[in-house]
Residue frames relative to the residue before (quaternion, step in Angstrom):
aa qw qx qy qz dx dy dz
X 1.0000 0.0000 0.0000 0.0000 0.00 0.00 0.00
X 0.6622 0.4310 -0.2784 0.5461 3.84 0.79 -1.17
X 0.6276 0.3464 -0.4875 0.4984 3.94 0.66 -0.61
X 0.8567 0.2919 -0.3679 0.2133 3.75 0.23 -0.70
X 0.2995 0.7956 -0.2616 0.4570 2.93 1.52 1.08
X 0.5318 0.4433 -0.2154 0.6887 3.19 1.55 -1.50
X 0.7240 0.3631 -0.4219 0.4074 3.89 -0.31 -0.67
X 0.7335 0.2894 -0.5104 0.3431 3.64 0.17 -0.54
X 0.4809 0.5664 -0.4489 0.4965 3.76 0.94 -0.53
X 0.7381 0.3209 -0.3746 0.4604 4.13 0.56 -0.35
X 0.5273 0.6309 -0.2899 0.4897 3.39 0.89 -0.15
X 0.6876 0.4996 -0.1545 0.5038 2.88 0.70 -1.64
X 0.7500 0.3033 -0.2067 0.5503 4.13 0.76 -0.75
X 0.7035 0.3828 -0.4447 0.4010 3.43 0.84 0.28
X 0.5938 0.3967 -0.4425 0.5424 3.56 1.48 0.52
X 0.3068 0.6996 -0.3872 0.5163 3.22 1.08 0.61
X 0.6879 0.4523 -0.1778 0.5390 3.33 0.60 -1.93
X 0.7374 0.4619 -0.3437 0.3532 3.41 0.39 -1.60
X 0.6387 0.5292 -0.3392 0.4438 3.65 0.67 -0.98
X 0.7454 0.2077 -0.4654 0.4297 3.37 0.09 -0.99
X 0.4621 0.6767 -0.4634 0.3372 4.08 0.60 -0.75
X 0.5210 0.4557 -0.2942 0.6591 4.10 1.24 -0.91
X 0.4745 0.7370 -0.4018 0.2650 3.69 -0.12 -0.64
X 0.8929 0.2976 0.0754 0.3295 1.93 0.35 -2.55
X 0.6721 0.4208 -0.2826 0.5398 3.16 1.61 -0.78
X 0.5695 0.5614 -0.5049 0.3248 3.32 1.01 0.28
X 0.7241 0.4390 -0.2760 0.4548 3.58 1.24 -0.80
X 0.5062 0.5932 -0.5304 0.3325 3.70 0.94 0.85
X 0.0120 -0.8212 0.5706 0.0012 3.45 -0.50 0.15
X 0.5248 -0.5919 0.6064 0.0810 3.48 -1.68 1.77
X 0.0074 -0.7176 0.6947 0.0486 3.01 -1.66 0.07
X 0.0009 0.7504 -0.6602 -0.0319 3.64 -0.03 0.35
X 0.0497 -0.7462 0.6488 0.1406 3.42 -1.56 1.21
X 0.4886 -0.6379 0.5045 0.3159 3.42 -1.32 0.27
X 0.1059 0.7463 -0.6571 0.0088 3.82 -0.92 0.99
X 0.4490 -0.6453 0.5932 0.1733 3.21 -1.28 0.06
X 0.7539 0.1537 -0.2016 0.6061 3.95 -1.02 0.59
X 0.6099 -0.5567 0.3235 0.4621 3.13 -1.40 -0.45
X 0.6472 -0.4226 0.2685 0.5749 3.35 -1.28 -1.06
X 0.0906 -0.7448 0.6608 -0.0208 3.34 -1.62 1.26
X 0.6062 -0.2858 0.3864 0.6336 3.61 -1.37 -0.63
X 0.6585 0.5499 -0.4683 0.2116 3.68 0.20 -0.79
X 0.8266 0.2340 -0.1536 0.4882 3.51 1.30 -0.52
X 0.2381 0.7672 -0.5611 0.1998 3.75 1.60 0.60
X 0.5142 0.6314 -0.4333 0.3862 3.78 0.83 -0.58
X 0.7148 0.3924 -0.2242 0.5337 3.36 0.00 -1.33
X 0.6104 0.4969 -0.3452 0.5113 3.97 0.86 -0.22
X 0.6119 0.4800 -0.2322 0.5842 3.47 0.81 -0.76
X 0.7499 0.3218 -0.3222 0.4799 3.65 0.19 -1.10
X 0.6608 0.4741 -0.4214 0.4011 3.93 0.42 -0.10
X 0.5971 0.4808 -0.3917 0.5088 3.43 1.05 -0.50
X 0.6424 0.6278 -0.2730 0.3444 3.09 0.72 -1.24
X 0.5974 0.6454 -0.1085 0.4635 3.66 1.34 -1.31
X 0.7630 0.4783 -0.0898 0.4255 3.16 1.34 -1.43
X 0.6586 0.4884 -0.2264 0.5259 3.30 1.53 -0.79
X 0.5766 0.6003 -0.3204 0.4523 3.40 1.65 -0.52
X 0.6812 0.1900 -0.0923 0.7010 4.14 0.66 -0.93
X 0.7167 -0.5307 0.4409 0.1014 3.59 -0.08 0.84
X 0.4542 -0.6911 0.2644 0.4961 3.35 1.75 0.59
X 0.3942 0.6784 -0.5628 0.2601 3.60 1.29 0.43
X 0.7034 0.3465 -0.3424 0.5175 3.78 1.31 -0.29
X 0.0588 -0.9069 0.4169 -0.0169 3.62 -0.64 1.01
X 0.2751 -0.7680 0.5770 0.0390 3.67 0.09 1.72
X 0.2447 -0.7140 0.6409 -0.1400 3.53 -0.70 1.29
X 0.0905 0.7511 -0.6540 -0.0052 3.79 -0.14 0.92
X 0.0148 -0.6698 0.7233 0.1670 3.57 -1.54 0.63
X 0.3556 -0.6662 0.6354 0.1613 3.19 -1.86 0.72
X 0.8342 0.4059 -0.2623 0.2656 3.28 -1.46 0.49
X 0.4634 -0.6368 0.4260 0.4453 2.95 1.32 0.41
X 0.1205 0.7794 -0.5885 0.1778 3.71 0.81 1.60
X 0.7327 0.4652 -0.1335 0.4784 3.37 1.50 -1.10
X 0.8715 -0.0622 0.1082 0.4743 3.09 1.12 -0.61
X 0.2842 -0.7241 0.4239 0.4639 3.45 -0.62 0.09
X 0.7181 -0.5251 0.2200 0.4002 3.61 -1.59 0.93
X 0.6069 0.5241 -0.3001 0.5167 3.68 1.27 -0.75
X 0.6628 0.4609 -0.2648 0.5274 3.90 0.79 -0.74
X 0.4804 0.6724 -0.5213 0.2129 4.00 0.97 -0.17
X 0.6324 0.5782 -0.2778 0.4343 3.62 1.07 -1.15
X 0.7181 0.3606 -0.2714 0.5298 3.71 0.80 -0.97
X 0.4730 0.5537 -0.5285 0.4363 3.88 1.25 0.22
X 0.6738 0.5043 -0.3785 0.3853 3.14 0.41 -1.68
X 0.5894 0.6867 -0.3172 0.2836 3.59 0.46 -1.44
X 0.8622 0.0029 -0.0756 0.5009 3.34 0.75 -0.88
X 0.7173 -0.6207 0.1535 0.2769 2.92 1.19 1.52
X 0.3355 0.7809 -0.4848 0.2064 4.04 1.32 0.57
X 0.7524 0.1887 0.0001 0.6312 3.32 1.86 -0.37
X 0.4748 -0.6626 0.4720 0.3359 3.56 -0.91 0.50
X 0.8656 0.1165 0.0438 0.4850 3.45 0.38 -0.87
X 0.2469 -0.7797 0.5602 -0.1317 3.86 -1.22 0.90
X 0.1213 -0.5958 0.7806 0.1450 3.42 -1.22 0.78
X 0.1213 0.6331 -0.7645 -0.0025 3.44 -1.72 0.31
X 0.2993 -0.5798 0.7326 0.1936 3.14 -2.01 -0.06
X 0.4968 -0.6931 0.3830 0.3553 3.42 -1.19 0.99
X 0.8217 0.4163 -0.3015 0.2464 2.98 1.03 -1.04
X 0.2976 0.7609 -0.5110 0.2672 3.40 0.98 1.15
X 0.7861 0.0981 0.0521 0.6080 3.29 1.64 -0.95
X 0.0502 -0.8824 0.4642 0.0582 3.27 1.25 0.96
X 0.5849 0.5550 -0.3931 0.4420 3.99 1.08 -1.04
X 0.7745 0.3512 -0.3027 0.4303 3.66 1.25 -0.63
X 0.8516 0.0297 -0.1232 0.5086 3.62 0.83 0.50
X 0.2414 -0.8588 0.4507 -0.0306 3.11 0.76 2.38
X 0.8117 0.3153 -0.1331 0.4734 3.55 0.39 -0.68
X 0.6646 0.3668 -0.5034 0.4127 3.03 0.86 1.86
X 0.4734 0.5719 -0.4553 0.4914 2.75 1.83 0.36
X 0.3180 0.6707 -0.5934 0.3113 3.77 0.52 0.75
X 0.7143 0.4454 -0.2440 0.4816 3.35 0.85 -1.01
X 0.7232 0.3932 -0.3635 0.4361 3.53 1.40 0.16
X 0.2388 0.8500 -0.2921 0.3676 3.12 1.58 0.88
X 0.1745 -0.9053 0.2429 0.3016 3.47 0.51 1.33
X 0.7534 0.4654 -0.2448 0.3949 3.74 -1.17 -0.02
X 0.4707 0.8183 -0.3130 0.1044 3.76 1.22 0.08
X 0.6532 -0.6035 0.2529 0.3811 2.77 1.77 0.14
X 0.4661 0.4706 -0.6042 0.4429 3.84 1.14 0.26
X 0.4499 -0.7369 0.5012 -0.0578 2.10 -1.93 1.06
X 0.6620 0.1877 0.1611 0.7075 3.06 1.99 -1.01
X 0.6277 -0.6516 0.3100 0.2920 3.20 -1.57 0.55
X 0.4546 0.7026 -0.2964 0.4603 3.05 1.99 -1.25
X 0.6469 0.4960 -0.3192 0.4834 3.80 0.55 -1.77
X 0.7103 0.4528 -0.3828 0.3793 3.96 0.30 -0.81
X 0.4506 0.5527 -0.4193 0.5618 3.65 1.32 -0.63
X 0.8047 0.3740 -0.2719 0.3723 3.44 -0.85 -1.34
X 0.6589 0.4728 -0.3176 0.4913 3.98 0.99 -0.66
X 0.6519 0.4789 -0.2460 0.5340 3.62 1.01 -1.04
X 0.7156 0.3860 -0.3537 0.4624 3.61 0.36 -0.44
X 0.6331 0.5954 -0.1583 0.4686 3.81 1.26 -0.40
X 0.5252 0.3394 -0.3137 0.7146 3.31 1.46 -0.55
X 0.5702 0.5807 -0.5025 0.2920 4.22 0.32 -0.77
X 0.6676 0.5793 -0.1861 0.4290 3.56 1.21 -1.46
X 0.6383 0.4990 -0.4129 0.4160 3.78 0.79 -0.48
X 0.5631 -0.6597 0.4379 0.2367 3.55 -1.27 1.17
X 0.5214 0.6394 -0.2858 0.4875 3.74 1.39 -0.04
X 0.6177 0.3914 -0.2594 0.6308 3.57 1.28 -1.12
X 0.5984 0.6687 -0.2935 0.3296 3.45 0.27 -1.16
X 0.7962 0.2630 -0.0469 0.5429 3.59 0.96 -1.36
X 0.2988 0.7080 -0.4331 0.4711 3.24 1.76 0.56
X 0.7482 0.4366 0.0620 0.4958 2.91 0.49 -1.98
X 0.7011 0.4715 -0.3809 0.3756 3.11 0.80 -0.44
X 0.3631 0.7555 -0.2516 0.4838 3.64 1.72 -0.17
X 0.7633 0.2575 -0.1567 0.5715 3.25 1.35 -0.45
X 0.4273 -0.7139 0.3699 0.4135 3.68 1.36 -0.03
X 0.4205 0.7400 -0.2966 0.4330 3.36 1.55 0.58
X 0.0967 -0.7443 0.6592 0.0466 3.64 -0.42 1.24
X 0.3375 -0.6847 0.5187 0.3850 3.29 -1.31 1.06
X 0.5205 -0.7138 0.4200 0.2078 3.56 -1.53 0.37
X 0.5575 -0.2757 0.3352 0.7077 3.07 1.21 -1.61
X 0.7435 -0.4230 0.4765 0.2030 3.39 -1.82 -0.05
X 0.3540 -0.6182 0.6979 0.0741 3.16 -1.53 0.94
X 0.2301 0.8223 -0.5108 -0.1002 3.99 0.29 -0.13
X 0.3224 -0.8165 0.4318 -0.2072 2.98 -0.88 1.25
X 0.3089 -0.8009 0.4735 0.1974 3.68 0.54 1.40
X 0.7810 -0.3738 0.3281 0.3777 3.26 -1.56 0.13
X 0.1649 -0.7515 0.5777 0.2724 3.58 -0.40 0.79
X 0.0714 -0.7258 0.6806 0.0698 3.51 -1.76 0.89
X 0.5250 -0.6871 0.3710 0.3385 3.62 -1.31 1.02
X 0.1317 -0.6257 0.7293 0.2434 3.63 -1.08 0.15
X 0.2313 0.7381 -0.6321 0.0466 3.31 -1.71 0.07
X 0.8624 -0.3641 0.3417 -0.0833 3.01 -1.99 0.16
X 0.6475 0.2047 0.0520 0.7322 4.02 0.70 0.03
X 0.8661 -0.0228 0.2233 0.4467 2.78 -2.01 -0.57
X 0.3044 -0.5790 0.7225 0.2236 3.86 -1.57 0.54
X 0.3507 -0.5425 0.7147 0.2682 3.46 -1.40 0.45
X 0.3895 -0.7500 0.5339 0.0276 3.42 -0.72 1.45
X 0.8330 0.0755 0.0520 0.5456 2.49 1.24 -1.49
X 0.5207 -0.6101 0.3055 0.5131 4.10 -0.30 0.53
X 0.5790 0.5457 -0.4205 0.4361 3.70 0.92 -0.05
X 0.4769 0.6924 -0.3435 0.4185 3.36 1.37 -0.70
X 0.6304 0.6727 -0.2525 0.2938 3.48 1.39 -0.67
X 0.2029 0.8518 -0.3011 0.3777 3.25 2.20 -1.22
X 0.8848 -0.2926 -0.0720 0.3555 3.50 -0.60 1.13
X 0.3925 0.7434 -0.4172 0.3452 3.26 1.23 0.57
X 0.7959 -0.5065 0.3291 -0.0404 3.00 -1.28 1.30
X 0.6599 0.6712 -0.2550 0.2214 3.92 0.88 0.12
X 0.6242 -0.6329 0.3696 0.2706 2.88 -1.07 0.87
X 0.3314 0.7575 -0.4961 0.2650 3.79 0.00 0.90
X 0.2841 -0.8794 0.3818 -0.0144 3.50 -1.08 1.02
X 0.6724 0.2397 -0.0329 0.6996 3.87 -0.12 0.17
X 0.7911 -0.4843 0.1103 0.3569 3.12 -1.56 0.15
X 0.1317 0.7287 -0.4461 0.5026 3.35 1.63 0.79
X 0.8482 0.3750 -0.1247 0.3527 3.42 0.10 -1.23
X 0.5939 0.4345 -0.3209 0.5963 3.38 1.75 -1.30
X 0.5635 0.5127 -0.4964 0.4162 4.34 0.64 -0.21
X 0.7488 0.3678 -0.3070 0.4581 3.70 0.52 -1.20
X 0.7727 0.2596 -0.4930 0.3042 3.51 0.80 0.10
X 0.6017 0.5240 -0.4655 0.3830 3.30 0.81 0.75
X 0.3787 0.2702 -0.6134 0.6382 3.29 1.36 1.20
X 0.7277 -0.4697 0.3967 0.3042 3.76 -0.43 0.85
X 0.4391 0.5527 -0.6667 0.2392 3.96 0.64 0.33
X 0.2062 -0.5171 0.7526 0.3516 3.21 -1.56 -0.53
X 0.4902 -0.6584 0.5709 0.0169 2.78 -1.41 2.20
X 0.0803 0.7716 -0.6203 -0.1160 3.81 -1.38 0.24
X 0.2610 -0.8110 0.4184 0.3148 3.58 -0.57 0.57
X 0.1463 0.8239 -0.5329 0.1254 3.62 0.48 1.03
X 0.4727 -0.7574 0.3453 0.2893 3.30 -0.89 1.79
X 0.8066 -0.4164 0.2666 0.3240 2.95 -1.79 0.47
X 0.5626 0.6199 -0.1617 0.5225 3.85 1.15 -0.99
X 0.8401 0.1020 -0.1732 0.5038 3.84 1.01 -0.94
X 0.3348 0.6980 -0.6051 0.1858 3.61 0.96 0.93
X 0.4344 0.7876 -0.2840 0.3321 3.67 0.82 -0.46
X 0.7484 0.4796 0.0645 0.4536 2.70 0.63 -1.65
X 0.5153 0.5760 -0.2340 0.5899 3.62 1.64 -1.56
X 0.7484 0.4951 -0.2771 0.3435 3.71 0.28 -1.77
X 0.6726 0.5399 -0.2629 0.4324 3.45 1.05 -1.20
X 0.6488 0.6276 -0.1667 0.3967 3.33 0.91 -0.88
X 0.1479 -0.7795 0.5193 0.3176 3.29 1.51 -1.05
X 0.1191 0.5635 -0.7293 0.3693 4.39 1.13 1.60
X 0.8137 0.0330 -0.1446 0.5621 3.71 -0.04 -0.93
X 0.6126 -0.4757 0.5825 0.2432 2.98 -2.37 -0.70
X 0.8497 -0.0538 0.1434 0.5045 3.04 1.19 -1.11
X 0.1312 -0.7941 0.5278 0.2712 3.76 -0.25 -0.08
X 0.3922 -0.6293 0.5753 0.3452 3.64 -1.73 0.08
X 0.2864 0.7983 -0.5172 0.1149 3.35 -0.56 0.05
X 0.3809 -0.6983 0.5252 0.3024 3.67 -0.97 0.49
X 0.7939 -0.3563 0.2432 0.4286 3.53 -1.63 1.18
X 0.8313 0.2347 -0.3592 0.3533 3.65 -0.21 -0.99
X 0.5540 0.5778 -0.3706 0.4710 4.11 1.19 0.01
X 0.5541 0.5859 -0.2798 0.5209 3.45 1.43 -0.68
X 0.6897 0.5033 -0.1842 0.4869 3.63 1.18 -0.95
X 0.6139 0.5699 -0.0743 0.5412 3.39 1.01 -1.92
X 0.7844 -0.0220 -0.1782 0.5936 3.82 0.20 -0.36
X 0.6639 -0.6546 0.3385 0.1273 3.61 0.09 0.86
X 0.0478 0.8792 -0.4175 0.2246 3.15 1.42 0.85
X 0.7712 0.2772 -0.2618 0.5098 3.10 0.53 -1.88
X 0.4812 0.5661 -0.5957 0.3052 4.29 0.33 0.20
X 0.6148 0.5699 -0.2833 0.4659 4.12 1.37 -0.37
X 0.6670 0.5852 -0.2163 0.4072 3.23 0.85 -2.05
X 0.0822 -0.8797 0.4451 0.1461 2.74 -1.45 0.87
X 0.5353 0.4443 -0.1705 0.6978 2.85 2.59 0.23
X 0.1094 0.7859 -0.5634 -0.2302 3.72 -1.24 -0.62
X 0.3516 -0.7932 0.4004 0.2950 3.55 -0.78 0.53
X 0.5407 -0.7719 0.2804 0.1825 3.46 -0.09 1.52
X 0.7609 0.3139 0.1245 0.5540 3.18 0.98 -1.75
X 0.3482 0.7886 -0.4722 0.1840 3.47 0.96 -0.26
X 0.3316 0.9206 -0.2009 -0.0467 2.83 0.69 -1.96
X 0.0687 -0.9356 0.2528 -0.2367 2.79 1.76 1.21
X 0.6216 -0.6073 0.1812 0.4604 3.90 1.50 -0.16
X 0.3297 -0.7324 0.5330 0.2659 3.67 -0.50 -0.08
X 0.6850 -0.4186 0.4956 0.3316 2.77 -2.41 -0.23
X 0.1998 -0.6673 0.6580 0.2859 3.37 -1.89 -0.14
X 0.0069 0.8142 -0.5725 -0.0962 3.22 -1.13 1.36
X 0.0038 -0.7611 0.6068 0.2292 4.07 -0.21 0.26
X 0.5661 -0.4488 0.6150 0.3162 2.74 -2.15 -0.43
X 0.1573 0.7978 -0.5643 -0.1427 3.62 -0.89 -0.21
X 0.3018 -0.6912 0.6111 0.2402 3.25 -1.16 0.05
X 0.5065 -0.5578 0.5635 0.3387 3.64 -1.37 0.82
X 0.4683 -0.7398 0.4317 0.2170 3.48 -0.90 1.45
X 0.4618 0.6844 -0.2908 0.4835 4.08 1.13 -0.45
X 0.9271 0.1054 -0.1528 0.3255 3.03 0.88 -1.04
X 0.3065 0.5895 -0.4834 0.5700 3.29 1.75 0.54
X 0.5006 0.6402 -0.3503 0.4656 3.77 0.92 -1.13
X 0.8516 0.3570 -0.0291 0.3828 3.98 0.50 -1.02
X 0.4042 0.6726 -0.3372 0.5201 3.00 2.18 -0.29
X 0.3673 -0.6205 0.5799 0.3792 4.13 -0.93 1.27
X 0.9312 -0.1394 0.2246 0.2511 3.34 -1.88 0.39
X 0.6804 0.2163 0.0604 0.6976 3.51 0.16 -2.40
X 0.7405 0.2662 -0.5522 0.2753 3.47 -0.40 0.65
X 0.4896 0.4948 -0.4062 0.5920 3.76 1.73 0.01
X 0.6753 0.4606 -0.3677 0.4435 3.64 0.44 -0.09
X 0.3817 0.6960 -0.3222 0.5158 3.47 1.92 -0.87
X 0.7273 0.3496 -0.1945 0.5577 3.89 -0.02 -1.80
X 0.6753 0.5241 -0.3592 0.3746 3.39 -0.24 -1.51
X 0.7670 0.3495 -0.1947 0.5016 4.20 0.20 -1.25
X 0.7732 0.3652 -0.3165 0.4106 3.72 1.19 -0.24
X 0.2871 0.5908 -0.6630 0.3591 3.92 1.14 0.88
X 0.6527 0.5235 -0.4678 0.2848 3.63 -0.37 -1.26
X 0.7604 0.3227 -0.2872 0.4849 3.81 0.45 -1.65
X 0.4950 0.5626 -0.5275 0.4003 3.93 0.85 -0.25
X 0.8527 0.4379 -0.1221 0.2574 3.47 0.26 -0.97
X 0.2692 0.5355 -0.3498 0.7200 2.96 2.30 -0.16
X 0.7876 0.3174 -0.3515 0.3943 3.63 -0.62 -0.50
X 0.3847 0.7027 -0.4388 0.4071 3.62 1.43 -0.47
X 0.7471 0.5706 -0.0522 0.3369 2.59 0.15 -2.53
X 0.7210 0.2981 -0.2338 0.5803 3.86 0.61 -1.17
X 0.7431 0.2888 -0.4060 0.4468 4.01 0.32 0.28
X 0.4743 0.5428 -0.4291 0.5442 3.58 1.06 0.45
X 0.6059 0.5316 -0.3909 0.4442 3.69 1.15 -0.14
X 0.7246 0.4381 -0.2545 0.4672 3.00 0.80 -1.32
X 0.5543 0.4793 -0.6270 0.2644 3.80 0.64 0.05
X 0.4845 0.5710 -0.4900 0.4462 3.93 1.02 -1.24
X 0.4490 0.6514 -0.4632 0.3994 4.56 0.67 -0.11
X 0.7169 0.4717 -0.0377 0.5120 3.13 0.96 -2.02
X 0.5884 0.6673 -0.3031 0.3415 3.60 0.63 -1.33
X 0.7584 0.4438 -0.1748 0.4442 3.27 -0.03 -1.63
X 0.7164 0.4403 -0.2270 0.4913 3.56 0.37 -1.08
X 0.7175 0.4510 -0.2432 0.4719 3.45 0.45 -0.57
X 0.4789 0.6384 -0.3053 0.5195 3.68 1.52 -0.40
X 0.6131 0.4054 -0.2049 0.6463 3.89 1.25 -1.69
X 0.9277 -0.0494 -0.3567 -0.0986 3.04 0.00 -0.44
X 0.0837 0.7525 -0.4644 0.4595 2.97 1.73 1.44
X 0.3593 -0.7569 0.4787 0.2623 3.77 0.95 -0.29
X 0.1769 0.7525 -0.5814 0.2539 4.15 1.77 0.67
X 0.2072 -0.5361 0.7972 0.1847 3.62 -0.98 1.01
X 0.2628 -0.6902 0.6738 0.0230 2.88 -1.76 1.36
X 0.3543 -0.6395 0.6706 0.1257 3.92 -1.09 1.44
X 0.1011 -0.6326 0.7663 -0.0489 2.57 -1.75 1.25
X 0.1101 0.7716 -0.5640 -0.2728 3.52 -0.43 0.45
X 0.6497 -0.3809 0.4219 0.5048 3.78 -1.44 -0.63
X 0.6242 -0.4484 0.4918 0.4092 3.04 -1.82 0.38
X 0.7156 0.3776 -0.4639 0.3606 3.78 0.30 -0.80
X 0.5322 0.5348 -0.4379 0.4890 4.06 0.68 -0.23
X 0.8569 0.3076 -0.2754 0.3086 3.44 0.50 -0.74
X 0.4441 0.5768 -0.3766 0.5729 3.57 1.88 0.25
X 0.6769 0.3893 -0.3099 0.5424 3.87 0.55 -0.54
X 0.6324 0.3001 -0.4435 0.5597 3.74 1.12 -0.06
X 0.7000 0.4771 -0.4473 0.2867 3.78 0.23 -0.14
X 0.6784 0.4454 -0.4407 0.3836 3.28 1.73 -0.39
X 0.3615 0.6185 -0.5930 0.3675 3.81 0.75 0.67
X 0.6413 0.4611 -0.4442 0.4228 4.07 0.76 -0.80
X 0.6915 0.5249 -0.4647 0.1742 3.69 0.66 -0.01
X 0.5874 0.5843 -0.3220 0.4581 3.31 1.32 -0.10
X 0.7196 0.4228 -0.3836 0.3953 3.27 1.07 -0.47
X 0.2714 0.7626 -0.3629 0.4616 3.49 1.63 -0.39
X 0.9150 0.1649 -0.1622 0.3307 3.18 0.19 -1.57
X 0.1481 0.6743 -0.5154 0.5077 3.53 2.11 0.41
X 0.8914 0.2869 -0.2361 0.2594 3.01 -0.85 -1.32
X 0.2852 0.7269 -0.3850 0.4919 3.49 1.85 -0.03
X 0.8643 0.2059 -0.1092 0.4457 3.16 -0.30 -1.34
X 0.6842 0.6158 -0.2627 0.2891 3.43 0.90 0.02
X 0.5935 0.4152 -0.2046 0.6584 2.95 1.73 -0.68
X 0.5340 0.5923 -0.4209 0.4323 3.71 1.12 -0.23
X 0.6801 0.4303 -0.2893 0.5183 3.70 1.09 -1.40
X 0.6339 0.4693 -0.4179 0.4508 3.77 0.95 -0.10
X 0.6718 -0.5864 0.3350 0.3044 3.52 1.08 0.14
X 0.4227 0.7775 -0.1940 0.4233 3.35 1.48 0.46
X 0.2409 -0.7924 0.4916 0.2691 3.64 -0.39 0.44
X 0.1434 -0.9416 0.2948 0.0767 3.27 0.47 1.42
X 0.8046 0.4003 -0.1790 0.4004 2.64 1.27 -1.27
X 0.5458 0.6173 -0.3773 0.4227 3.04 1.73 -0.48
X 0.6370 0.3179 -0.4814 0.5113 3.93 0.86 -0.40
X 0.5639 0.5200 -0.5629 0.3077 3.94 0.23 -0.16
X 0.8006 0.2359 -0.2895 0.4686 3.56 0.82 -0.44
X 0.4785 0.5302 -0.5365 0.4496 3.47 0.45 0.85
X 0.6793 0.3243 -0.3194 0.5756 3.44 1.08 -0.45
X 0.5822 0.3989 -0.4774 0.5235 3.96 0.32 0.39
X 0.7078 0.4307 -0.4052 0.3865 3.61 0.41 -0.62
X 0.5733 0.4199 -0.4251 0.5606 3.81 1.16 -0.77
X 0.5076 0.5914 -0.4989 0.3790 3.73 0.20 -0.37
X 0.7441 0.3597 -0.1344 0.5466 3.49 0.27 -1.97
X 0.5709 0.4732 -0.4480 0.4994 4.48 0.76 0.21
């Protein structure tokens, strides 16, 4: 009787064990995001926010980054997230602007940031409006946080544009309203991906590419380039993070409070390793021998009044799509000018 006693009591505590042991592995949870290239400043955040995630729930919550477009390609991240092949995503709008119109405001050229900090506080402000929101939400895609992204300037190849007229049938690799500015100084945009500008430059497909300092480094531009345009500074891209909304939706309590409390220090850490590339930059500029363009203030005021027409293009365009266009263009100038 006492021996068949001891076995059900051992029985009895090893389904115990086994249940809670399911529990436990039931309440961990993966996340795999989709990036492109490798790791750079462009994606120390999402590095930061997984550690960051992990030290919070005891690695019971686990952020799972893949490079190279293991998960996806960089254009195909939004239609991942959408139907859920992955939890989380970098993109840029202006890969698929028709699929998220009302973040390419922030890729609107000439707007006046000034700084990375100023692109944070503007990006996280346009995230909150119920217009973006239900943008994105079209794709089951909550926005996370920001990609910020300094002023993008062209390197290239051949001849230097001396001047911004110098630009006049030239070849470059520019995107979003980047692209609709350089071709109204007369380039001829192309929208070659971020992975085959290199290659494009060497070839003599383009002339030049936009791209901020750490992409200029990171895909090996400056190893082609034989110029760069210092001062241009003509506007950038928007790239966020997001997360598939289903599954943040399914995430327990303290592990949404886990993600949710660890953007801010992700992006600090952004912000302080995005400094240290301008470390790398300069030097590497001497000694690659990149003649750096300066132009004048009056060249660059007769190029900024070309961003005002397209500004108001994209006004009326996103309005006839049903959009509150102008009202998010001037919420993002007014946080700008705060």
């Amino acid at each position: 009787m006492l021996t068949s006693l001891k076995a059900a009591t051992a029985v009895s505590a090893g389904a115990l064990a086994l249940i809670f042991a399911t529990e436990t592995f039931a309440a961990d949870v993966t996340w795999n995001v989709s990036l492109w290239g490798k790791r750079r400043a462009f994606t120390e955040h999402v590095e930061k926010l997984a550690e960051q995630v992990a030290q919070k729930t005891d690695g019971k919550f686990e952020i799972v980054l893949h490079y190279g477009g293991a998960l996806s390609k960089s254009r195909e991240n939004l239609d991942g997230i959408s139907f859920g092949a992955f939890e989380m995503a970098q993109f840029c709008a202006s890969y698929h602007a028709d699929k998220n119109p009302t973040l390419t405001v922030l890729e609107l050229p000439f707007l006046g940031v000034s700084d990375l900090e100023t692109e944070v506080k503007v990006s996280k402000a346009l995230y909150e409006h119920p217009a973006v929101q239900q943008d994105l939400g079209r794709w089951n895609a909550k926005l996370l946080m920001p990609s910020p992204m300094p002023q993008y300037n062209f390197a290239g190849k051949g001849d230097a544009p001396a001047s911004v007229s110098d630009f006049d049938g030239m070849r470059v690799r520019a995107l979003g309203g980047l692209g609709k500015l350089m071709e109204a100084a007369g380039a001829v945009p192309t929208s070659v991906t971020a992975s085959e500008t290199y290659q494009a430059i060497d070839s003599g497909t383009v002339q030049a590419a936009g791209f901020a300092p750490h992409a200029h480094l990171s895909f090996r531009v400056v190893e082609v380039a034989d110029w760069w345009t210092k001062n241009l500074n003509p506007g950038t891209v928007h790239c966020p993070i997001v997360v598939n909304t289903d599954a943040y939706a399914a995430l327990p309590d303290d592990f949404k409070a886990a993600l949710d409390s660890s953007v801010d220090p992700a992006l600090d850490h952004y912000l302080a390793t995005y400094a240290k590339v301008y470390d790398k930059w300069w030097p590497e500029l001497d000694k690659l021998g990149i003649q750096q363009i300066e132009y004048s203030d009056a060249e660059l005021a007769a190029f900024a009044e070309k961003a005002g027409p397209i500004q108001q293009a994209w006004i009326e365009e996103q309005t006839a799509n049903g959009l509150p266009a102008q009202e998010l263009l001037d919420m993002v100038k007014k946080t700008i000018a705060e």
